[in-house]
N, C-alpha and C positions, 0 to 999 in steps of 0.2 A: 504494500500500500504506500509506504515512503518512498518506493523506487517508481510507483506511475505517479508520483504525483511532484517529485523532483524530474522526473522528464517533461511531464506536464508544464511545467513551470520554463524549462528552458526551453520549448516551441512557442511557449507565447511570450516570452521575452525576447524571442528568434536568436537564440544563443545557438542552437542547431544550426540554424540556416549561417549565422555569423563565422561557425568555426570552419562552416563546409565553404564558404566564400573565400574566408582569410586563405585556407589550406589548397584551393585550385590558384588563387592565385598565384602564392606563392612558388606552387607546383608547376604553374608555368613557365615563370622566371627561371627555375633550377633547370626545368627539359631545355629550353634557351642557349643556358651554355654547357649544357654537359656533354652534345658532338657538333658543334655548330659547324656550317661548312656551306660555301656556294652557292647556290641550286641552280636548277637550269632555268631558271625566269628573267626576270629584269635584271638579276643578280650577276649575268655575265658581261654587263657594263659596267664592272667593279674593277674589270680581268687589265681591261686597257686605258684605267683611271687610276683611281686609288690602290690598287693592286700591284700599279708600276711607280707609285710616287707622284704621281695628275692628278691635278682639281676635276669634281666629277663633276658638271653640270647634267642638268636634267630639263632644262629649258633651254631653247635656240637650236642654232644649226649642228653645235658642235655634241648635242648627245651621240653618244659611239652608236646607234642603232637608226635613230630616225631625226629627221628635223622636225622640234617641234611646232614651231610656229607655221609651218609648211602645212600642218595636221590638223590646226585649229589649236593647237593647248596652249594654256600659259598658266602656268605653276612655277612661279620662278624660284620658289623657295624648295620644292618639293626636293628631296631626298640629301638638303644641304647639310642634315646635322653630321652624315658620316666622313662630311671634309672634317668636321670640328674633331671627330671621333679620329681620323686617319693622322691628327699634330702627335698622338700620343703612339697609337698605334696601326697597323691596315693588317692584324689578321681580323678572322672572320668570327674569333671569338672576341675583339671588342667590338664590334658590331652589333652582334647578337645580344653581349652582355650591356650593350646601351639599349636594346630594344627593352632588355628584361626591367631593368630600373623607370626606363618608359612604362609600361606595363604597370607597375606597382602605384608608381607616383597616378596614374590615370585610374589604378583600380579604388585607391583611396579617397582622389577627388569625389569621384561619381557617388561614392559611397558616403560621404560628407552631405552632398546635392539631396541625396535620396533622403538620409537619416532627418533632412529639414523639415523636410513636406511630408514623410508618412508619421502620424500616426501608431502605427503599427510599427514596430521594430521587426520581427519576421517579415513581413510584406514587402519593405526594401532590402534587405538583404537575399529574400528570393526573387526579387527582382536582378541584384545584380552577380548571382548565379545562373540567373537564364542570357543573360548577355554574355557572361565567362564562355558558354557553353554554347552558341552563336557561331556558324559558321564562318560569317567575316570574320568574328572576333578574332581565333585561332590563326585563319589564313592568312589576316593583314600582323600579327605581331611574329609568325613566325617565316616569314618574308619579309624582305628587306625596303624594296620600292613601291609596297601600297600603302601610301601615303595617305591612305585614310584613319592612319592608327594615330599620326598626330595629329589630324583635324580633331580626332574624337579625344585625342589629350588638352589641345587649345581651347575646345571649345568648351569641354570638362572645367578649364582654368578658367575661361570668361567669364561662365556665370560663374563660377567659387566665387570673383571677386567682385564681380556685378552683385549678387547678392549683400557679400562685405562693405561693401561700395552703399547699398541701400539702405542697409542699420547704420553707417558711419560714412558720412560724405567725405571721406578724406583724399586729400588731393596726389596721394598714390596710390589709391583704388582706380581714381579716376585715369592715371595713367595707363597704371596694370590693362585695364579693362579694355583699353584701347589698343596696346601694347596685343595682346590676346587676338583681340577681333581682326587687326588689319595683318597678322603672321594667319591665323588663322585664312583668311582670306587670299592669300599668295600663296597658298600651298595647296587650295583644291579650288576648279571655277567654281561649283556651286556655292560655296563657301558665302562670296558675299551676298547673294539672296537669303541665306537664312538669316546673317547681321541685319539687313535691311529690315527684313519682316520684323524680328524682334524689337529692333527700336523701332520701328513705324508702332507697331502694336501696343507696348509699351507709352510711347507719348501721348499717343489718343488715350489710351487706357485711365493712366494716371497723371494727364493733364492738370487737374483741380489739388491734388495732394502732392505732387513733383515739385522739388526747390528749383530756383533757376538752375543751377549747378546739374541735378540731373539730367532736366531738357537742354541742355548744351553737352551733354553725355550722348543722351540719345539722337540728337542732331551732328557730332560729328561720325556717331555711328553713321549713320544713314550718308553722309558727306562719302566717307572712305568705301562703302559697297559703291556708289554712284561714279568715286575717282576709279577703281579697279575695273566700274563696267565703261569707263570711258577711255580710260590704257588700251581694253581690248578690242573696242572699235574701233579707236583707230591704229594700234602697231599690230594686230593679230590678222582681224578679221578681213584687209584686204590682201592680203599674203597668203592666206588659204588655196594650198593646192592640191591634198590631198585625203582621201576619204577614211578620215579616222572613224566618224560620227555612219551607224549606217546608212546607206544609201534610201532613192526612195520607194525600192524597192521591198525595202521588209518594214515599210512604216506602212502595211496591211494591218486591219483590223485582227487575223486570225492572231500573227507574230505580236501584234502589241497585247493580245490577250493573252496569248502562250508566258511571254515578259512577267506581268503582271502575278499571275499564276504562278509560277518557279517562285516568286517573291512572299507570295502568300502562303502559300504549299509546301515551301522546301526551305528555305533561308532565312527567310524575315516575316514570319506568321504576326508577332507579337505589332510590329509597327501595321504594317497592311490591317487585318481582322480587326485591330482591338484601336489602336491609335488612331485611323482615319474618322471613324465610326463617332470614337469619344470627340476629335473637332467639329464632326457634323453638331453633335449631339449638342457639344456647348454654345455652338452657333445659335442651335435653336432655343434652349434655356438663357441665351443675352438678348436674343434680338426678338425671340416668339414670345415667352414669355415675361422676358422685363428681369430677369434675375439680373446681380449683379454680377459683372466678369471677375475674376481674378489678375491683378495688374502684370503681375509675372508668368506665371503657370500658363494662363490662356496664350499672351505669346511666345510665350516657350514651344505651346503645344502647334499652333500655326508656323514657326519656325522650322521645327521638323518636319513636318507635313511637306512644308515646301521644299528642303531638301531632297524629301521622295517624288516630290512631284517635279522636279529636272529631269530623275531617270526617267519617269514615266513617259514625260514629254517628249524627250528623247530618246523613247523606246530601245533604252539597255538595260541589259541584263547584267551583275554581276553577285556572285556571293557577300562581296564584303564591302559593296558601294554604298550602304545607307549604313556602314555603320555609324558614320560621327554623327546623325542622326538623334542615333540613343540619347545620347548626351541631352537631346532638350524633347522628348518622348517618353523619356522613364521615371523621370519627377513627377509632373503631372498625371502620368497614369495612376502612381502609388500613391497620390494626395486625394485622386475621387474617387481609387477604390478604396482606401482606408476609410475616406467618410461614407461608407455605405450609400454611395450615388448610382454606382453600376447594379444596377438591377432589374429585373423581368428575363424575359424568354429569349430577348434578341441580345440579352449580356452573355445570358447562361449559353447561349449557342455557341458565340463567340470566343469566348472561353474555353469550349467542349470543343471545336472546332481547333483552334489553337494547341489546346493541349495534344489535342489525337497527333 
């Protein structure tokens, strides 16, 4: 009886869920460096860069595989941290073992982000067990150039201090926050659409209760998505000459449903099923019936959304593209399920659908 009711006691203080989080994470970090090595992906532009003593660019002409600008990309920041990594060392074990301390520092934020807004102590910790456990997750930290694993660390860091930043106006939050936003933003395109949505959201949101100080926050956010989409109109997008983006040949209705599907069904259940559903849903409790928004959470939740909604729109597929997503998707979830908001037939489906 002392033994189910000491168990009892640490599932709903989610000390279970807490230790099974702490212990994958950490369990990643160690598989990390225990045979780190190459692989045959983007990783062989290591071989006639950093591998020989050369700066490794990842943007312009000079990547060892493709011109990017030639492709449409511009990530000018994407895969710079292993120049910084290759001052000290260029085997494949400091690489990996920066990926691993990435990893950590990014498992801890999120887990900060979540433990604010849930309620429930279990609930956010099994929330960021199912992200651990995520196909991007894995893929993008244990590969070298999917640069999604630092958006979803940047973005991890923004809000940390934009929250920080919201209890305590101080003028190195204010920095941080933008420090955050505009790396974040140069290291993946989508990147500045989700900054944008957020403080667009945010300002209308909390117009009446925002100090000045803030709304010159959220306005030079929305400034620096607006500088990076005007960078790439004009030095990217007339130089365009090769079919990165697919053709217009598989932007069919069949192919964009198949896309869609693989995202719902196989990768990213949790944002598709459950997250898209919970923006419709709050849309209609602010604007149907008159409830009131939440200043941050709501666009937090619109944020993400819209970072799914580029792949969508540009009908890609990939495992581990929505992951920096999580980052402003997995707060929100855990705050309206915690308050007992998600409920009826079309939750429970969604959920039952999810879980299968």
């Amino acid at each position: 009886m002392i033994m189910q009711t000491h168990l009892s006691g640490l599932f709903t203080k989610g000390l279970i869920f807490k230790y099974i989080f702490v212990f994958l994470a950490f369990l990643y970090s160690v598989l990390l460096i225990v045979s780190p090595a190459l692989g045959p992906s983007d990783e062989f532009a290591f071989l006639a860069t950093l591998q020989s003593g050369k700066y490794l660019p990842t943007h312009g002409a000079d990547f060892p595989y493709y011109n990017a600008i030639e492709l449409g990309r511009f990530t000018p920041l994407g895969g710079q941290e292993y120049n910084l990594v290759a001052f000290f060392t260029n085997s494949p074990l400091g690489y990996f073992g920066f990926n691993a301390a990435e990893l950590l520092l990014c498992a801890a934020l999120l887990m900060w982000l979540l433990r604010q807004y849930s309620a429930v102590p279990a609930l956010a910790y099994l929330a960021g067990i199912l992200l651990l456990l995520t196909p991007g997750f894995t893929l993008a930290y244990f590969k070298l150039l999917s640069v999604e694993k630092n958006v979803l660390l940047l973005f991890a860091s923004f809000l940390t201090v934009y929250h920080l930043f919201q209890r305590r106006q101080h003028a190195g939050y204010f920095v941080l926050v933008l420090l955050c936003a505009n790396a974040a933003i140069y290291y993946k395109e989508p990147a500045f659409s989700v900054v944008a949505v957020f403080a667009a959201a945010h300002l209308i949101l909390a117009w009446k209760t925002s100090t000045k100080l803030s709304r010159a926050l959220d306005g030079l956010l929305i400034v620096s998505a607006l500088l990076y989409l005007g960078i790439y109109l004009v030095t990217i997008l007339p130089h365009i000459k090769g079919a990165y983006l697919p053709s217009a040949e598989d932007y069919t209705l069949f192919v964009r449903a198949k896309n869609i599907t693989n995202y719902a069904l196989s990768s990213d259940p949790i944002p598709v099923l459950i997250l898209i559903p919970l923006l419709f849903w709050r849309l209609f409790l602010v604007f149907g019936r008159r409830l009131p928004a939440h200043p941050i959470l709501d666009p937090m939740l619109a944020a993400g959304v819209a970072y799914m909604g580029v792949f969508f729109a540009l009908n890609m597929y990939g495992p581990y593209y929505l992951l920096p997503a999580y980052a402003f998707i997995l707060p929100p979830a855990v705050y309206f399920l915690s308050r007992g908001e998600l409920r009826g037939v079309f939750w429970k489906a969604s959920f039952a659908l999810t879980a299968l």
